[in-house]
N, C-alpha and C positions, 0 to 999 in steps of 0.2 A: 316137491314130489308127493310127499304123504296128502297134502292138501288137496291133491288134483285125484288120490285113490279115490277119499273119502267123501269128494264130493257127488257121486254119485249116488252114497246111501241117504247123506242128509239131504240132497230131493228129494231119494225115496220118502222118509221121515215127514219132511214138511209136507209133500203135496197128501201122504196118510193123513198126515193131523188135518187140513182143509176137506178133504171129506167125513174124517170123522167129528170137526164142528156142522159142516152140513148135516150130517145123517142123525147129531144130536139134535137141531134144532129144528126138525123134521119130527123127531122122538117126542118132543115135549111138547109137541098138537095131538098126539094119539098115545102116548101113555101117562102114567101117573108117575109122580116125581122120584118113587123110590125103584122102580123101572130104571127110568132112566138115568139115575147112578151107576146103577147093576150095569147099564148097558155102556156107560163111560168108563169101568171100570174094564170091561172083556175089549172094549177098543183100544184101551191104552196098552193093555194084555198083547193084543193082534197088531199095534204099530210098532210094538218090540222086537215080536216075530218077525214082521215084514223087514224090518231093519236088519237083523241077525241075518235072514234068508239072504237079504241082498250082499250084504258084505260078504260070505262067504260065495254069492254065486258070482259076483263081477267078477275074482280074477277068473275064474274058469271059461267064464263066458265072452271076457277079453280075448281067449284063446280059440274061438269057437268061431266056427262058418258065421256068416249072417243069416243064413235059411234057420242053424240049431237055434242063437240067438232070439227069434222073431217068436218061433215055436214054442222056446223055451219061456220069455215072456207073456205069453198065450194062454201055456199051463198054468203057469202060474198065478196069473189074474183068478182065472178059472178055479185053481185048488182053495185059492184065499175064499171066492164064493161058496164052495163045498163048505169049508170049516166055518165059514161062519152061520150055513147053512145051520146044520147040523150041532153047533153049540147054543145057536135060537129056538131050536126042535127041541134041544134037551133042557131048557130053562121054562118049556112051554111058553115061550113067548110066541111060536109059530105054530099051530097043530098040527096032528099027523097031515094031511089030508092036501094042505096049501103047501107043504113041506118035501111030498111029495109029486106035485105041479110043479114047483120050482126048479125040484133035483132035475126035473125033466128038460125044462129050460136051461138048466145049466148044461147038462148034456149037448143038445143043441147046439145052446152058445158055444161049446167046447169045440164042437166040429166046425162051428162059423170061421169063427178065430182064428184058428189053428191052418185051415183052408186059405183066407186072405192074408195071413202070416206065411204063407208059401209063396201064393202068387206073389204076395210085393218082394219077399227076397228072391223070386224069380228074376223077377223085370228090374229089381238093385243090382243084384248080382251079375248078371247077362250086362249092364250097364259100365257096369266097375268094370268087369273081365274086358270088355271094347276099348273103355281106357288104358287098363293095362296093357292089352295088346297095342294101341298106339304108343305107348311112351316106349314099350320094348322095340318098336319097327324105327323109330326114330333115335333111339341109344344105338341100333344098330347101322344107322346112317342111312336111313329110307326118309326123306325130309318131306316127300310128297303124304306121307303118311296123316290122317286127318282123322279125329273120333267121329264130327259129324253130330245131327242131334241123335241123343239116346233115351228122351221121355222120361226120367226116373226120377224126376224132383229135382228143388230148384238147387241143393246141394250137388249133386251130383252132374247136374245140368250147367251148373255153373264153372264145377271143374272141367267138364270136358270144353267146355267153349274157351276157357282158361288155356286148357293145355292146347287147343289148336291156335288161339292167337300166339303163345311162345312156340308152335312151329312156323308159323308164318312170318311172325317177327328174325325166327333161329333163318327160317330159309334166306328170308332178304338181307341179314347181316352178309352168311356165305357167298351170297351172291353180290353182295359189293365187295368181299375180299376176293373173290375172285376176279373180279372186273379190276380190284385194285392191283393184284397179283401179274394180271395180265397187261396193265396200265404200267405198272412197274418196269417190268420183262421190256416190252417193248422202246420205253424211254431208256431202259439201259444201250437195249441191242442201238436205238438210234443216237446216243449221246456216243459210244463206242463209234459209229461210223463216223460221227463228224469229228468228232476228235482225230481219227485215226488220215485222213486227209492232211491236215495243218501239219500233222506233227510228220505225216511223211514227207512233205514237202521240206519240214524243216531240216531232216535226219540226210533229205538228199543235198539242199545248199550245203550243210554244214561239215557233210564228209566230203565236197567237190573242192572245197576252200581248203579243209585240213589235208587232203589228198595232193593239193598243188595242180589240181585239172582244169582252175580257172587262176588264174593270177593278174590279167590284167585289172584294173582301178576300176572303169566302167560295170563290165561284169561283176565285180566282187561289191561296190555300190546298187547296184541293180537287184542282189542277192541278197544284201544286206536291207531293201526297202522291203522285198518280200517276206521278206523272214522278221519283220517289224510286224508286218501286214498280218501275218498266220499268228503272230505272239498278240495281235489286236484282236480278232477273232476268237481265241481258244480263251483269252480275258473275258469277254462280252459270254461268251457259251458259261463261261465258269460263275460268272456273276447273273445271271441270268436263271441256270439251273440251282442254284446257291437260294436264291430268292424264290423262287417257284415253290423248291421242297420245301424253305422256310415259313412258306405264306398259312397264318394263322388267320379262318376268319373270326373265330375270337377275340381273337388280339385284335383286329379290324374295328369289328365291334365296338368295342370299349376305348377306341381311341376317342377323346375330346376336344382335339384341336381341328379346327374349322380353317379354309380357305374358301378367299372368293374366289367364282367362276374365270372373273377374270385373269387374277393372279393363277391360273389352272394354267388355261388357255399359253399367255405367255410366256412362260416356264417352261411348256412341252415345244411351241414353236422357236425358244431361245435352244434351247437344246438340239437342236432338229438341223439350225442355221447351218451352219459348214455344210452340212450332207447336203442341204436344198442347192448352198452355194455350190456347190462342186458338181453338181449336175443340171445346172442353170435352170434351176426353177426357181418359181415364186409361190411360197405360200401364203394364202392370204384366210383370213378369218374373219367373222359377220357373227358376233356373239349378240345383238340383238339387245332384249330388254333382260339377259340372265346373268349380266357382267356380277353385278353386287351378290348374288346367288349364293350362300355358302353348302360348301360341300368337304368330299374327305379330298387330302391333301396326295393321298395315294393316284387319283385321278390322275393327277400331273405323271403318272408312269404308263395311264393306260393312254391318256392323248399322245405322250411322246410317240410311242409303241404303233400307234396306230397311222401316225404320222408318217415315220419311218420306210413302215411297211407303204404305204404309197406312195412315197418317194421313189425308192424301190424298181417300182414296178408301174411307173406312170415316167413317159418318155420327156425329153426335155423343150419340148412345145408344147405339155400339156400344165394342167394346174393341179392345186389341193388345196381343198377348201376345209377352215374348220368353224362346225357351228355351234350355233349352244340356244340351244330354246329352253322356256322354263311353264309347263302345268300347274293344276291344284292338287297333281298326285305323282309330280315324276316332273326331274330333271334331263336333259338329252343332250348330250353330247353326239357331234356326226363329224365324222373327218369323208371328203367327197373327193373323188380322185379322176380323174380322167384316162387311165395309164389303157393296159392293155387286156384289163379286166378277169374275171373267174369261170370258169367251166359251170353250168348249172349241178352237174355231179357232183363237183368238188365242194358246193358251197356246206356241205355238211363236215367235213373234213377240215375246214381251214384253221382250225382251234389248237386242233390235234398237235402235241408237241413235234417237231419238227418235221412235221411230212409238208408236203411240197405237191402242187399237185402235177408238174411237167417239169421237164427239164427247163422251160422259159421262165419258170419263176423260183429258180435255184439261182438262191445268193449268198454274201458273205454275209449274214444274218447269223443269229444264233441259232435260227428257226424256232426260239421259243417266245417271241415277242406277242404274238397274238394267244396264244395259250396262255401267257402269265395274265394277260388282259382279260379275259375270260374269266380268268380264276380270281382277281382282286374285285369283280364288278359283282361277283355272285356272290362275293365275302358280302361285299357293300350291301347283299340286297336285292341287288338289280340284275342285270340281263342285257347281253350284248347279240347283237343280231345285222349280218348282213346280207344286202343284195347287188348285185352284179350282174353283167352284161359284158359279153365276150367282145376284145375291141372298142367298148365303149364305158368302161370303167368301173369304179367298184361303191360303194358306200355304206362303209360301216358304223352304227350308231349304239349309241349307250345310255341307256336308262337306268336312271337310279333314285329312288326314293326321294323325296325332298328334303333337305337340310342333312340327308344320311342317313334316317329313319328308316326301319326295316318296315316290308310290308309282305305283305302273303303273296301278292304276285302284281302286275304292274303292263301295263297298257303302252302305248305309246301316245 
């Protein structure tokens, strides 16, 4: 702290002593050598003073406007020319006559000075206060609030460009917490609905059995398959929501274990098997020249996923196709569905955690399959994107950087 007072007078000090080496060796072209002693002597005299003066006037002036500051330096300069004036007049080293030209000039100068030491703490000050008043409209929760350019130099110019990027930066935070706040809300209220189905289904088998309202075998098997059924569903939703909130793309990131394309591929349509069986389909795959292809291993959740969902909702004379092509900039994953296709409105929506866009495409689904797909391919990088046609099927494709590499954005 003492360090940081006192550095202000040893500038003062040093840049005195560089002028008064200038002003001597300016001296010793136009006077004689015992002059210019006398005159290193009244300098060293007046960089004493200069020093003294400053120490005692920083703190004051630390406490002072910037207009008294400016002014007050102004004087100053000014009063140091008087006195040296006026102790060169009394050494004869100046005569009356040039001595009196000068005082006139200093005069002058004094009103110069002191007039551009206004204006510029004008056009500071008017600058500062706009700042000020932006950081107080924004402490007060005005976020629209902006300083804007203020012309005052590259200090002050610089702060205010400053303080408007940290409200621009502050606004777009807020406004992903609230997007996130409302993203929140909304998966509660829909995780609450679907939950609240299964488990009243189960609360009615379970008090009809314990009540004695159904007793025959049949019925009581039949209640028992369903109540299997709802305990399979509310699993899938719980393991589904579990992983969604978990998903880190970080942690994605910095994963190092590599699969190939193929082993992808197979894994999501081994998985899928029973469901295709049980709705007599066939899914069939054409992964082309990107078999050997490595990629993130996480894939195998977004093919299963996307699988699924066309299984789903493609009837059982129709097909699913999965494909895999490979770029110099992007991998492509495409699952091709024949079923009964998406609404052109809806295709914005189909991400969205469990929204549905009609009753026909309400199933025992988590409804968070395509959501969680979304969100592991944009960890990865990449970008999931599809297109549909009402009645004539859906296809959704996935791009993702090559070998798992992130990239700024990505083509097809």
């Amino acid at each position: 702290m003492t360090g940081r007072r006192n550095s202000p007078v040893l500038v003062s000090v040093l840049i005195a002593a560089l002028g008064a080496v200038t002003t001597l060796a300016i001296g010793l072209g136009a006077f004689g050598a015992g002059e210019v002693a006398e005159l290193a002597l009244l300098i060293l005299v007046a960089i004493a003073l200069s020093a003294i003066a400053t120490a005692v006037a920083m703190p004051r002036l630390a406490r002072a406007s910037l207009r008294v500051r400016l002014v007050s330096i102004a004087a100053f300069a000014t009063l140091i020319g008087f006195a040296n004036l006026v102790v060169l007049s009394l050494l004869m080293l100046v005569d009356t006559h040039v001595a009196t030209v000068l005082a006139v000039l200093l005069v002058y100068s004094t009103a110069a000075a002191v007039g551009a030491a206004l204006a510029t703490a004008r056009a500071t000050s008017d600058a500062i206060a706009k700042v000020g008043d932006t950081a107080r409209r924004l402490a007060a929760g005005d976020l629209e609030a902006r300083t804007g350019a203020v012309a005052a130099g590259g200090e002050i110019d610089s702060l205010a460009r400053s303080l408007d990027d940290m409200a621009d930066r502050l606004a777009s935070s807020l406004e992903r917490e609230r997007a996130a706040e409302t993203q929140r809300r909304s998966l509660v209220t829909a995780v609450s609905h679907d939950l609240r189905t299964p488990l009243s289904g189960l609360r009615a088998m379970i008090e009809s059995i314990e009540d004695g309202v159904v007793d025959d075998p049949d019925t009581i098997r039949r209640y028992v398959h369903e109540m299997g059924s709802s305990v399979d569903s509310l699993v899938a939703l719980v393991d589904d929501l579990f992983e969604l909130v978990q998903l880190d793309a970080g942690a994605i990131q910095a994963e190092t274990h590599r699969a190939r394309v193929e082993e992808i591929v197979h894994s999501a349509l081994a998985a899928c098997e029973a469901q295709a069986s049980t709705k007599g389909l066939v899914v069939q795959s054409r992964i082309d020249g990107a078999a050997n292809i490595p990629c993130s291993p996480r894939l195998t959740r977004v093919v299963q996923n996307l699988v699924q969902n066309a299984i789903r909702h493609t009837p059982s004379d129709g097909t699913v196709l999965v494909e895999a092509s490979h770029s110099e900039r992007a991998l492509e994953l495409a699952v091709v569905d024949t079923g009964d296709g998406i609404d052109g409105a809806a295709l914005d929506r189909v991400f969205d955690p469990f929204w549905r866009g009609d009753s026909a495409r309400a199933s025992d689904g988590s409804g968070l399959g395509l959501a969680l797909a979304k969100r592991i391919v944009e960890a990865l990088g990449g970008r999931i994107a599809v297109e549909s046609q009402s009645a004539r099927g859906s296809r959704f494709a996935v791009f993702v950087p090559d070998g798992g590499r992130r990239e700024p954005s990505l083509s097809p």
